[in-house]
Structure formats: C-alpha cells, structure tokens
C-alpha positions in Angstrom: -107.9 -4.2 204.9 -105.1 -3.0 206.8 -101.3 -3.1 206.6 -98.9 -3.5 209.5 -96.4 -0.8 209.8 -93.3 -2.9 211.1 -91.1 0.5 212.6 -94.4 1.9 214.6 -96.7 -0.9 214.6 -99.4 0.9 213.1 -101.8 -0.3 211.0 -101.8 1.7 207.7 -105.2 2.4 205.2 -104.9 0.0 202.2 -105.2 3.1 199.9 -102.3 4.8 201.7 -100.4 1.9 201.3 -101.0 2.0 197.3 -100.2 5.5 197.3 -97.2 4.8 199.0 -96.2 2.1 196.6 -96.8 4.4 193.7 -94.5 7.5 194.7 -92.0 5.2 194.8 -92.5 3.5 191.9 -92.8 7.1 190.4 -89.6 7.9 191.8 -87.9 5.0 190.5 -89.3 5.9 187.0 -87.8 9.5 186.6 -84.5 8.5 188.3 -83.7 6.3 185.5 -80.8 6.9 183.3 -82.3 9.2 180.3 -80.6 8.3 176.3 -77.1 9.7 175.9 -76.9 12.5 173.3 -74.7 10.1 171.3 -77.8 7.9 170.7 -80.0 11.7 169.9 -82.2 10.4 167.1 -83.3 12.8 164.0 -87.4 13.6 164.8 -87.6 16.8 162.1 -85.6 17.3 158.9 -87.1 19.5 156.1 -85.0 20.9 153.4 -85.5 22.6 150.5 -82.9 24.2 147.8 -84.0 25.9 145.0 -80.6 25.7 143.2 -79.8 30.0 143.3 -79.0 30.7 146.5 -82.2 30.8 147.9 -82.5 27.8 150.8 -84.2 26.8 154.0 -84.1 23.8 156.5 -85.4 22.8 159.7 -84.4 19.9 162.0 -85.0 18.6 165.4 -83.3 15.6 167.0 -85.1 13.6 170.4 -82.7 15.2 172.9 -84.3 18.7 172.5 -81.6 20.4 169.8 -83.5 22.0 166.9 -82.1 24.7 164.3 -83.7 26.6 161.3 -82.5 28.8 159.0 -83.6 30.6 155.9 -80.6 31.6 153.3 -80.7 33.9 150.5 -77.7 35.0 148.2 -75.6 38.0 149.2 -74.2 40.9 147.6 -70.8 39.8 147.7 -71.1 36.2 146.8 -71.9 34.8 150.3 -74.4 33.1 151.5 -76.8 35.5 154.0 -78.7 33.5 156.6 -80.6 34.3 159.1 -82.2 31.7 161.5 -82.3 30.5 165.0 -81.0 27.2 167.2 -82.0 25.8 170.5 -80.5 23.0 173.0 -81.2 21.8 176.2 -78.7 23.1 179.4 -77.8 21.0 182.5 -80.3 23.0 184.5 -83.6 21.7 182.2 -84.1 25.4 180.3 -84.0 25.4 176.9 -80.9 28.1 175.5 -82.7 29.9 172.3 -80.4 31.6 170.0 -81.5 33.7 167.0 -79.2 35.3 164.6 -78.4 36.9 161.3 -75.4 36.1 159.0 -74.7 38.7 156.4 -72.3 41.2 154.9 -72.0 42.2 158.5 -71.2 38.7 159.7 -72.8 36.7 162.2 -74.9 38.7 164.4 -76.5 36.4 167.7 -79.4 37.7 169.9 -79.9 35.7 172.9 -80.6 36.6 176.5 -77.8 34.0 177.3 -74.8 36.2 175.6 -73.7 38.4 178.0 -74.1 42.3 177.8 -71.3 45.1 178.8 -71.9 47.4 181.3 -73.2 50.7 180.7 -70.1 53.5 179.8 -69.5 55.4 183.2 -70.7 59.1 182.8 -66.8 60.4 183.0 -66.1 58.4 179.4 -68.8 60.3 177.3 -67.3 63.8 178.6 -63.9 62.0 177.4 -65.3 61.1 173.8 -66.2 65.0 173.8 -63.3 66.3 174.7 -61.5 63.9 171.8 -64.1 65.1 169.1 -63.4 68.7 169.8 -59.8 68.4 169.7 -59.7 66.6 166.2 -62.0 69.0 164.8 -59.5 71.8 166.5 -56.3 69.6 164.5 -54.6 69.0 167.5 -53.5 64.8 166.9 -51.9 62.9 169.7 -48.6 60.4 168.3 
C-alpha cells in the first residue's frame, strides 16, 4: 500500500509513512511542557541523628536537585560538615558541588567556581623584595 504525497504527487512506502508519523509524534512528546520546580516532588530523604553531634542525611527531589552531608561536632562548638549538592542548569548538565564546613568555614570544590589567574612573574620578585626589607626593619607608613 501506498500513500499519495499531495506537494509532489509521489507515492510514498507505507513504512515510511509510519516512520514519518512517528518522528513527529516523538517530537510532539519531548516538546511538551516538563513539571515546574514548584511542583519538584521529594524521591530520597534519609536522615539519621544520633543526638551528639554526630549526623547525616541525604535527599533527592524529581527535578534532579540532591544534597548529602555527613556532620560531626567541632572543636569550638559548631557543627563541621562536609558533603556535596547537585542541580540541574538551563543547558541540561548537572552543576556538582562538594564542600567542607569547619573551623575554617565553608570550603566549595567545584569545576563551576571560578579560578584566579596565575600571579604574573613580576609580583613574586615583589613579594621578595617585601620579605627582605622586613627582615632588614625597614617598615613603610
């Protein structure tokens, strides 16, 4: 069985026809609108506290967020946690964040955060020239 093609007047296979149909249908189905993060549903939530500082959870929501972190007392009273969190971007890629949060503070590793520039050659022979004048006394007001 073939299918008229009313722009050439061609007939067309059957099973090109189907395949056809079923790109578009295809098309149609990703196009659709996807669930706004307001209605982001809870898929992962495990918790545990042991009572003396010692605590770890883990959650994950349907619109690809997710976080865990593992907390232990710290030497000065806080709370020191170290963990990592993901979301979705615009783009499709997932932005992973790992971190610790100490004495020191909070202390992110990601390749998202940006990095400085290497120090131009000419500021290291500056530094030296500032240690060896302190060490020589001489103090600038």
């Amino acid at each position: 069985m073939y299918i008229m093609n009313i722009y050439s007047k061609e007939e067309i296979p059957n099973n090109e026809y189907f395949q056809i149909i079923f790109a578009c249908l295809a098309a149609v189905a990703l196009a659709r609108p996807q669930k706004p993060d307001s209605e982001a549903e809870t898929v992962l939530d495990e918790r545990s506290d042991n009572g003396d500082g010692n605590f770890q959870y883990t959650f994950q929501t349907s619109n690809g967020i997710s976080s865990s972190n593992t907390g232990t007392p710290g030497s000065e009273g806080q709370s020191n946690m170290q963990g990592s969190y993901s979301f979705l971007l615009p783009d499709g890629t997932t932005a992973e964040v790992s971190f610790v949060a100490d004495e020191n503070g909070f202390q992110p590793s990601s390749d998202l955060l940006p990095v400085a520039p290497p120090l131009p050659e000419h500021v290291y022979e500056l530094l030296r020239i500032a240690e060896d004048q302190r060490a020589r006394g001489i103090t600038f007001d």
